[in-house]
C-alpha positions as CSV (number, residue, x, y, z in Angstrom):
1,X,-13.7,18.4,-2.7
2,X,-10.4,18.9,-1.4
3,X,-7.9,16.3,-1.6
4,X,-8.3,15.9,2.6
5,X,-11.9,15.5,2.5
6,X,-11.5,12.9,-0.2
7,X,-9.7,10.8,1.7
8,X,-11.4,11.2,4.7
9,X,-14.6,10.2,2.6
10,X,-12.2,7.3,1.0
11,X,-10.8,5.8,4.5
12,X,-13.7,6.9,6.2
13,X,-16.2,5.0,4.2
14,X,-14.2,2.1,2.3
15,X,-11.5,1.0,5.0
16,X,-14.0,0.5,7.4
17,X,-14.5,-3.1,6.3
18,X,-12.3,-6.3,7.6
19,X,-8.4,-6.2,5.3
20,X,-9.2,-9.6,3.6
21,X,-8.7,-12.4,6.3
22,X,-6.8,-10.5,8.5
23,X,-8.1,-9.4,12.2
24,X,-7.8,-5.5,11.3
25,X,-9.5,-3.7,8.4
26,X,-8.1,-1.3,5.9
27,X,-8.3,2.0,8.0
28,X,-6.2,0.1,11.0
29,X,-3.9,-0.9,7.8
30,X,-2.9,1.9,6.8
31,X,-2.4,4.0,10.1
32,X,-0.1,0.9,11.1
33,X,1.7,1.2,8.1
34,X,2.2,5.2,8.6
35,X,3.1,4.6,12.0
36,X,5.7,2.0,11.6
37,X,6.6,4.4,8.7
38,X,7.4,7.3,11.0
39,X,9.0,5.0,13.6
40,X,11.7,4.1,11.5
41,X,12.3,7.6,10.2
42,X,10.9,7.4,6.7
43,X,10.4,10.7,4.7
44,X,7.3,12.5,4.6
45,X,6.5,11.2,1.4
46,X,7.4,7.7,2.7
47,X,5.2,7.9,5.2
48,X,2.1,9.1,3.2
49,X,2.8,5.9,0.5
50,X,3.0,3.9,3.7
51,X,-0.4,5.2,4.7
52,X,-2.2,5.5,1.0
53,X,-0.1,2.5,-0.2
54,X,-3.9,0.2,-0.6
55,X,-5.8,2.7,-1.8
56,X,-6.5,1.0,-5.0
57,X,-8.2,-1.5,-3.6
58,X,-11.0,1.4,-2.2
59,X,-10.7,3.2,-5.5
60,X,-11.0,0.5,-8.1
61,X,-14.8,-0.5,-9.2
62,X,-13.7,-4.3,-8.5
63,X,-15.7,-4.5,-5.2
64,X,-14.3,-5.8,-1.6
65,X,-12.9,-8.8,-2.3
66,X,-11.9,-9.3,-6.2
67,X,-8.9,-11.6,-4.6
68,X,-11.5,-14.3,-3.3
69,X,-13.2,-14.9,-6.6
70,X,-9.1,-15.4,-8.1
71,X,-9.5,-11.6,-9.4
72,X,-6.1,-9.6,-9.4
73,X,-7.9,-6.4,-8.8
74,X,-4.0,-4.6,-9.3
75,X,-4.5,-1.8,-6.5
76,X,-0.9,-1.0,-6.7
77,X,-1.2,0.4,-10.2
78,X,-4.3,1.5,-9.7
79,X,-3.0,3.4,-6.3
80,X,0.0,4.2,-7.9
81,X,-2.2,6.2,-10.8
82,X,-4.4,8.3,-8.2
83,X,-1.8,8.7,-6.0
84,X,0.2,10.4,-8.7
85,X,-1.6,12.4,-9.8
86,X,-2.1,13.9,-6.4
87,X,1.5,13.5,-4.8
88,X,3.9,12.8,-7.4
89,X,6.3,10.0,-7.9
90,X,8.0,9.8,-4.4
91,X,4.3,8.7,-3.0
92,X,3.1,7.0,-6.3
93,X,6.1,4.5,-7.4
94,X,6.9,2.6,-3.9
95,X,3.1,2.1,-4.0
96,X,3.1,1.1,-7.7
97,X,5.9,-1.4,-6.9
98,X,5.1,-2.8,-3.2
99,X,3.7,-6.0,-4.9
100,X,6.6,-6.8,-7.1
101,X,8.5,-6.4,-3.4
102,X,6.5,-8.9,-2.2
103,X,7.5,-11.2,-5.2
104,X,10.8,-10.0,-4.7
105,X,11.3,-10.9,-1.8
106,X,9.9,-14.2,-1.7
107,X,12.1,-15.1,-4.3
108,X,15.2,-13.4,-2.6
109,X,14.7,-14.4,0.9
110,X,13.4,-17.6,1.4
111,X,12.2,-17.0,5.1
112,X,10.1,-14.1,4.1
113,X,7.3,-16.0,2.9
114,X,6.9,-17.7,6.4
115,X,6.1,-14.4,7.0
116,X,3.6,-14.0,4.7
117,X,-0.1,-13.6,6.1
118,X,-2.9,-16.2,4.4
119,X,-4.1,-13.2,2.4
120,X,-0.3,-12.3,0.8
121,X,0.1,-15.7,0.0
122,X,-3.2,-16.0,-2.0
123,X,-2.5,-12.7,-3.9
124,X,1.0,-13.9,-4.2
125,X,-0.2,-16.3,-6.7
126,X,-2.6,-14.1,-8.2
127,X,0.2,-11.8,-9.1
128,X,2.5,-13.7,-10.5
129,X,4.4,-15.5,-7.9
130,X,8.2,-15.7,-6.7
131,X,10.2,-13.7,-9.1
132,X,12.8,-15.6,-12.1
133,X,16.4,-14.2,-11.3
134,X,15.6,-11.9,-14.9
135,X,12.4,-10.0,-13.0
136,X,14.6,-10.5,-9.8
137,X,17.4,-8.1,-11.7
138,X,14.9,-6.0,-13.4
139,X,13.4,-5.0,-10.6
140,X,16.3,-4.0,-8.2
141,X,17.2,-1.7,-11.4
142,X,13.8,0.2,-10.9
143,X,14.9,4.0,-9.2
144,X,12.4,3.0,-6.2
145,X,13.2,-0.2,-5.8
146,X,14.6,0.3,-1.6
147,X,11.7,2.2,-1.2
148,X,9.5,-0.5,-2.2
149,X,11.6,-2.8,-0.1
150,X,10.7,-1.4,2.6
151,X,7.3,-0.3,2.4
152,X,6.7,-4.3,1.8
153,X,8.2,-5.4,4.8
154,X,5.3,-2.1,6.6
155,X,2.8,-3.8,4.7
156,X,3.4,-7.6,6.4
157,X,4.2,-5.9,9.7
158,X,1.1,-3.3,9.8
159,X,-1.5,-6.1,10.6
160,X,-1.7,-6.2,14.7
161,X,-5.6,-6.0,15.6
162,X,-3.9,-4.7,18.8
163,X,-1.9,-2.1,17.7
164,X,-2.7,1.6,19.3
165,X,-2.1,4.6,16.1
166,X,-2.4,8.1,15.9
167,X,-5.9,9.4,14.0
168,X,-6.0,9.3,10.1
169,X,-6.3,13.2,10.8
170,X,-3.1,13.3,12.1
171,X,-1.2,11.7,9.4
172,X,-3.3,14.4,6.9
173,X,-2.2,17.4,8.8
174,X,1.6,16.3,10.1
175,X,2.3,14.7,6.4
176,X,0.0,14.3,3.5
177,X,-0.5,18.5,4.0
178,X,3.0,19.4,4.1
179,X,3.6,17.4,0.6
180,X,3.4,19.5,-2.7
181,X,-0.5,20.9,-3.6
182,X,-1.4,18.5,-6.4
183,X,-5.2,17.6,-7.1
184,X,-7.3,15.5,-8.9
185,X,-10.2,12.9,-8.3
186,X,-10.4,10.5,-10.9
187,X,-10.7,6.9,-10.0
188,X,-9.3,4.0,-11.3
189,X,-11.6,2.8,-14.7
């Protein structure tokens, strides 16, 4: 299987269900994210971890919603892995970091988590919480850490059950096709 048809089979089959409590489901996540992505002029690569940045939680064997029974299912890592070994770190690491963002920035910005939807703020719990000043400073050392920045602040915005998005297709042909040939299926164990 190609790595297109693969994630047409992923988004096409697994982000068809409602994104947690929110009023859009995964599928209308992620082209939100990629559009909001391109909008503000984000990098091809950007744009792709902007539109693949959940798929852990399609990929993992956790089931729909691991959060609800107080399960950290970890779909960043578990993105981050796949996502990898497909696209390379420029894809993979703002994806493997956009939940210590969200810590981050709850920690660092106090009116961010008034911004939070009812789903971020159970996960935020689930994952640790607000940041201590040490992870605070750990994590703006990480080479990715802007990147993540701002693919977090995609991820709270990319949530409008109104919003109108290019196809899934398009993102695959103008962006995930032009990025370096890497291949692999293995999911998340």
């Amino acid at each position: 299987m190609t790595r297109e048809a693969e994630l047409l089979d992923i988004f096409g089959k697994r982000a068809t269900a409602r994104y947690g409590l929110a009023a859009v489901n995964q599928l209308q996540h992620a082209l939100q994210s990629a559009t909001l992505a391109e909008r503000q002029g984000e990098t091809p690569a950007k744009i792709v971890a902007a539109l693949l940045h959940d798929v852990g939680h399609m990929v993992h064997p956790l089931g729909e919603t691991p959060a609800v029974q107080g399960i950290d299912d970890r779909h960043e890592a578990c993105g981050a892995d796949w996502l990898a070994a497909q696209f390379g770190p420029a894809v993979s690491e703002p994806v493997l970091l956009h939940v210590a963002a969200k810590r981050f920035l709850v920690a660092a910005e106090p009116a961010y988590f008034a911004r939070l939807s009812s789903d971020s703020i159970r996960s935020l719990e689930l994952q640790g919480g607000a940041m201590d000043t040490t992870e605070q400073a750990a994590f703006r050392a990480q080479p990715y850490f802007e990147a993540a920045v701002r693919l977090r602040r995609i991820d709270e915005a990319a949530k409008d059950p109104n919003a109108r998005t290019p196809e899934f297709t398009y993102f695959l042909r103008e962006y995930v096709d032009r990025l370096a040939p890497r291949r692999t299926s293995e999911n998340c164990a």
